[in-house]
C-alpha distance (Angstrom), angle and dihedral (degrees) to the residues before:
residue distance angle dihedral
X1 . . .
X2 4.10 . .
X3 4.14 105.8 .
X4 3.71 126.9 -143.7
X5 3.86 113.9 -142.9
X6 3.85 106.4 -111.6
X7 3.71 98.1 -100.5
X8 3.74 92.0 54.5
X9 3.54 96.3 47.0
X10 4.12 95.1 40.2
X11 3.77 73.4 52.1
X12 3.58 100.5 61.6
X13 4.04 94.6 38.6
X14 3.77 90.4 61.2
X15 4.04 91.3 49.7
X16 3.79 87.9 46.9
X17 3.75 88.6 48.8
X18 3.76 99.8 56.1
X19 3.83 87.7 52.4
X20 3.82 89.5 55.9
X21 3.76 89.1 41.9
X22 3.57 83.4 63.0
X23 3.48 104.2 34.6
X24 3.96 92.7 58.5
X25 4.13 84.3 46.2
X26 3.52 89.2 53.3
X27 4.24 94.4 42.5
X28 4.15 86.1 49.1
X29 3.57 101.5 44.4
X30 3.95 82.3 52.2
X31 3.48 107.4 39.7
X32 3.61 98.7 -121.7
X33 3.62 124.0 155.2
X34 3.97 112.6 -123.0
X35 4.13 133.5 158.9
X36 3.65 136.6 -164.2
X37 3.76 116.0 -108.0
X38 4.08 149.4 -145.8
X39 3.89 107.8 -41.4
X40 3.79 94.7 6.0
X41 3.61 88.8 64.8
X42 3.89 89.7 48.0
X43 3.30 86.4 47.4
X44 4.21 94.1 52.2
X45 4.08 74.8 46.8
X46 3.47 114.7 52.8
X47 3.63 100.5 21.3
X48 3.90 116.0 9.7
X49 3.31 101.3 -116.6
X50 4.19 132.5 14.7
X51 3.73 120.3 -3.7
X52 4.06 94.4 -108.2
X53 3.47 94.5 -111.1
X54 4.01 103.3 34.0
X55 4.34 121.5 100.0
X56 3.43 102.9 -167.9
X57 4.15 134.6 68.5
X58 3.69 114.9 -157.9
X59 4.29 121.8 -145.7
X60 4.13 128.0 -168.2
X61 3.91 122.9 -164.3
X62 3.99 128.6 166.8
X63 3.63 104.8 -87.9
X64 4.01 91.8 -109.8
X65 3.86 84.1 53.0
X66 3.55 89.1 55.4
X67 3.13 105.5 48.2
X68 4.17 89.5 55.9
X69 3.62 85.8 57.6
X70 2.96 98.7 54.5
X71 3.99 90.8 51.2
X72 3.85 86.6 52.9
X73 3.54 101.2 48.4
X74 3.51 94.9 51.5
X75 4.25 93.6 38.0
X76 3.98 94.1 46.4
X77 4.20 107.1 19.4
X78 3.85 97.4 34.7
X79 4.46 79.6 120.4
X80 3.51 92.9 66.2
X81 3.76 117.3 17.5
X82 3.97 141.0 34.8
X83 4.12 130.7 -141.1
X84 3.65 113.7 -143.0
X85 3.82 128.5 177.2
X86 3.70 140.0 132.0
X87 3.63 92.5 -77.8
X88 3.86 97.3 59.1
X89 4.22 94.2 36.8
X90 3.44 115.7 10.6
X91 3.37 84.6 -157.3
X92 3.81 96.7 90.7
X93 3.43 106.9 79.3
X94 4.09 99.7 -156.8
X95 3.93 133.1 98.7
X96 3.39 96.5 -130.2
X97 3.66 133.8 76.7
X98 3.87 129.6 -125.9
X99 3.89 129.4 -149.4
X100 3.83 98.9 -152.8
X101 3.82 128.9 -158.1
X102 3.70 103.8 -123.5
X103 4.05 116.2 -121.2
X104 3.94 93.8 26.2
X105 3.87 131.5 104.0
X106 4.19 122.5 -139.1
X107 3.81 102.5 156.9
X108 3.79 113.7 160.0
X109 3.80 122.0 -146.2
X110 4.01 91.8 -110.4
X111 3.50 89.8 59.4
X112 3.71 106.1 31.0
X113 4.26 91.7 102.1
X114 3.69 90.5 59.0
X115 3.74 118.9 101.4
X116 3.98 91.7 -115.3
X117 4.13 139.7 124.2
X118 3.81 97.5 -147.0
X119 3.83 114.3 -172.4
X120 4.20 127.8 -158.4
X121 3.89 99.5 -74.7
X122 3.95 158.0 167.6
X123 3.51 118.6 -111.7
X124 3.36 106.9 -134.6
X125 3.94 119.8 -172.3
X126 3.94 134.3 -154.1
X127 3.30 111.0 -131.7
X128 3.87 114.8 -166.3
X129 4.04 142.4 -159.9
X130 3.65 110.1 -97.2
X131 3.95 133.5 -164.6
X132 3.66 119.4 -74.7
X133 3.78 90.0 -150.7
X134 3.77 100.3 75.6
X135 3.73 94.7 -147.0
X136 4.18 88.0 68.4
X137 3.51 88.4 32.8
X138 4.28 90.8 58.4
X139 4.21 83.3 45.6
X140 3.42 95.4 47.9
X141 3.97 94.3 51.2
X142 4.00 95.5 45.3
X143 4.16 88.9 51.3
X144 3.23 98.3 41.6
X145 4.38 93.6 41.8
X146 4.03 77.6 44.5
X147 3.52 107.3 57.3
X148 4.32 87.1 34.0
X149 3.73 82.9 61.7
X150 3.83 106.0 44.8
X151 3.95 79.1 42.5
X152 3.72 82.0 65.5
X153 4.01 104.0 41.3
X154 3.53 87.4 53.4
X155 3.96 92.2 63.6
X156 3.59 95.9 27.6
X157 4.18 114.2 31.8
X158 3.45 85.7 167.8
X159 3.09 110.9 59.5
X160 3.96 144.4 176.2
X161 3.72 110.2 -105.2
X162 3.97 126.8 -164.3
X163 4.00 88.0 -141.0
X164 3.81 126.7 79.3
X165 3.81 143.3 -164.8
X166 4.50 112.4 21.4
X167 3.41 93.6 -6.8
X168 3.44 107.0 49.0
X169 3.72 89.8 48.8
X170 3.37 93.7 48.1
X171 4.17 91.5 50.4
X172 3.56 84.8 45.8
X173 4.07 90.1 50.8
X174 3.82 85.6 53.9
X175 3.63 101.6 53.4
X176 3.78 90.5 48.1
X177 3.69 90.7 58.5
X178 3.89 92.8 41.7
X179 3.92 86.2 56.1
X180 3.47 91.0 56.1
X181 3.59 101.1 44.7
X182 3.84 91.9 46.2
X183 3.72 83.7 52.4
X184 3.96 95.3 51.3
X185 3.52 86.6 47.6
X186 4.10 97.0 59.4
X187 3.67 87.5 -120.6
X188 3.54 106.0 154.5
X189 4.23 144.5 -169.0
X190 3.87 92.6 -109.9
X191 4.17 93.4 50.7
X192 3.95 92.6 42.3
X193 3.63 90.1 44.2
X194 4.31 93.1 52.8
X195 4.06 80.5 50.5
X196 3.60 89.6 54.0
X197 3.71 99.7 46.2
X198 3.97 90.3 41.9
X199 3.74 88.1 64.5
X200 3.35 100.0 40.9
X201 3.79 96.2 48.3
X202 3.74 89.3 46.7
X203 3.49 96.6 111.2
X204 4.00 102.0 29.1
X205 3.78 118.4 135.8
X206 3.66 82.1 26.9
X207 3.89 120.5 123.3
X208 3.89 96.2 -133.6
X209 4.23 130.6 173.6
X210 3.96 86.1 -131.0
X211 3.51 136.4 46.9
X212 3.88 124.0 -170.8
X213 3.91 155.0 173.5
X214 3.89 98.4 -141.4
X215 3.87 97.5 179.5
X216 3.87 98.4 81.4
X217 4.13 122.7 110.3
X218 3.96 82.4 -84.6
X219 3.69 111.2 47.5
X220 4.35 92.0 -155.7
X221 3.82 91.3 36.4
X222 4.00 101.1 95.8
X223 3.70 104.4 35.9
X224 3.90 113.6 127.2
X225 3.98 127.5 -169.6
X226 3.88 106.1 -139.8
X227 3.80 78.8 -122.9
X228 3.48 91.4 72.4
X229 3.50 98.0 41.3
X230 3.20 106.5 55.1
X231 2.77 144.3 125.0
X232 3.25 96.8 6.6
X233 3.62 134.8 -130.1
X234 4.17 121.3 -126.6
X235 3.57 113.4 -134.3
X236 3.77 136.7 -174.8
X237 3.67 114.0 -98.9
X238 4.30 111.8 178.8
X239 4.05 92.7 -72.2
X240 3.50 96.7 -9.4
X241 3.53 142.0 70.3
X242 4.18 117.8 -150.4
X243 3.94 139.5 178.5
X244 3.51 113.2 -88.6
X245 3.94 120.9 179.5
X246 3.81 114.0 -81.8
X247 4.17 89.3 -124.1
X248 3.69 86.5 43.9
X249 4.30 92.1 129.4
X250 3.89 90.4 55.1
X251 3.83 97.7 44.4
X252 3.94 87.9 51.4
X253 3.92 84.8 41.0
X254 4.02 89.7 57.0
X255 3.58 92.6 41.6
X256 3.69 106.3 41.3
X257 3.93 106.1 14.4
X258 4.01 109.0 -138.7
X259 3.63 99.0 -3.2
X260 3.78 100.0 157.6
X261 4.11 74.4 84.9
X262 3.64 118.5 87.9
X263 4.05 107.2 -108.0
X264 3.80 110.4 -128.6
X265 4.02 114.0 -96.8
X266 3.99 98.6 -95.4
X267 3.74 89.0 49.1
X268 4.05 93.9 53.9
X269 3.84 114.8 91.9
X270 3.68 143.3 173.1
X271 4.26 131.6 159.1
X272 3.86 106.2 -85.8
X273 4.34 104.9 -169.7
X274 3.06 132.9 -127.5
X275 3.69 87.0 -141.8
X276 3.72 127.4 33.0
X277 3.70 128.6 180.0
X278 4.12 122.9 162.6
X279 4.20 85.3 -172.1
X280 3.50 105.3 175.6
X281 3.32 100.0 5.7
């Protein structure tokens, strides 16, 4: 992992933190349902605020939820930040969506070959109903995680894989030769992206037990009952406090194992850029 010096980094969190200051402003002024996430919610945790040596904060709403936001932000904070996701430049390759503070530069090295100005951000993920019946519930997740991912390939045929030495090589091999083949066949971004959606929007409108974002490394990983959820718990987060899920501890537990204990210094990541520019700010 590529470190920041501590200035830099501090630097970045306090950016980051005036777009969450504004995204929960936004969220309560508009009664939308949101929660805090993965290593933000260790991070409200362990250490009330970011992990020291983490640069990103990660946000959940229903997909409906979302999909006001994203209205508002763009309607009543168009001055100061920008929305990008695959449905406004199908250029970015991701799931998720970012609000972006306008004038700045956070480009990570995964993306840094794509034709795209990305800005210091908050990842903000859609999470959506799912089937009660767990049979459509396991074919919803593998079509949706499936089309995500070929989304992907086709942007990035190289891409960064979590497994080294034969293996990785030989993953790596394989998505080469997908890209090409998808690219003989005419299949393009816009097509694999309407597959996506169509999965993930099976269910919308639908009063489901579960909601989920099904596009992540593990396709089953982030899938919530409302049970769980709710109601949720308000943690400390730097200056602020926000909703985490009520079963938040056993989530991480699954996830993570003991993670109120510091990992060991290979094992600690976060998404150092390629490019990094605070502009303005």
């Amino acid at each position: 992992m590529k470190t920041y010096d501590q200035e830099t980094l501090r630097h970045l969190q306090k950016c980051e933190l005036e777009i969450l200051t504004d995204f929960v402003d936004a969220c309560n002024k508009n009664d939308l349902c949101f929660f805090g996430l993965a290593g933000t919610g260790i991070g409200a945790l362990r250490h009330k605020g970011f992990i020291p040596w983490d640069d990103d904060i990660d946000v959940g709403l229903p997909a409906l939820d979302h999909d006001r936001l994203i209205e508002i932000v763009r309607r009543d904070y168009s001055d100061k930040y920008e929305v990008i996701n695959a449905e406004s430049n199908i250029d970015y390759p991701l799931a998720t969506t970012r609000i972006m503070l306008k004038g700045t530069q956070f480009c990570e090295e995964t993306l840094a070959n794509l034709p795209l100005d990305l800005g210091i951000f908050l990842d903000v993920y859609r999470f959506e109903p799912v089937a009660d019946d767990e049979r459509a519930y396991r074919r919803q997740a593998w079509d949706a995680w499936f089309w995500a991912h070929i989304r992907i390939l086709l942007s990035i045929p190289d891409p960064v894989v979590q497994v080294s030495g034969v293996a990785g090589s030989v993953i790596k091999f394989a998505c080469r030769c997908a890209y090409g083949l998808f690219k003989v066949l005419g299949v393009s971004r816009e097509k694999v992206l309407a597959k996506e959606n169509a999965a993930r929007n099976r269910y919308l409108g639908q009063k489901t037990k579960r909601i989920a974002y099904l596009c992540d490394t593990d396709r089953f990983g982030q899938t919530y009952s409302w049970d769980d959820l709710k109601p949720f718990q308000m943690l400390p987060f730097e200056n602020l406090e926000i909703p985490f899920s009520a079963s938040l501890d056993s989530e991480l537990r699954l996830l993570y194992g003991d993670y109120m204990q510091l990992p060991p210094q290979e094992k600690r990541k976060n998404h150092y850029p390629a490019r990094l520019d605070f502009g303005p700010y």
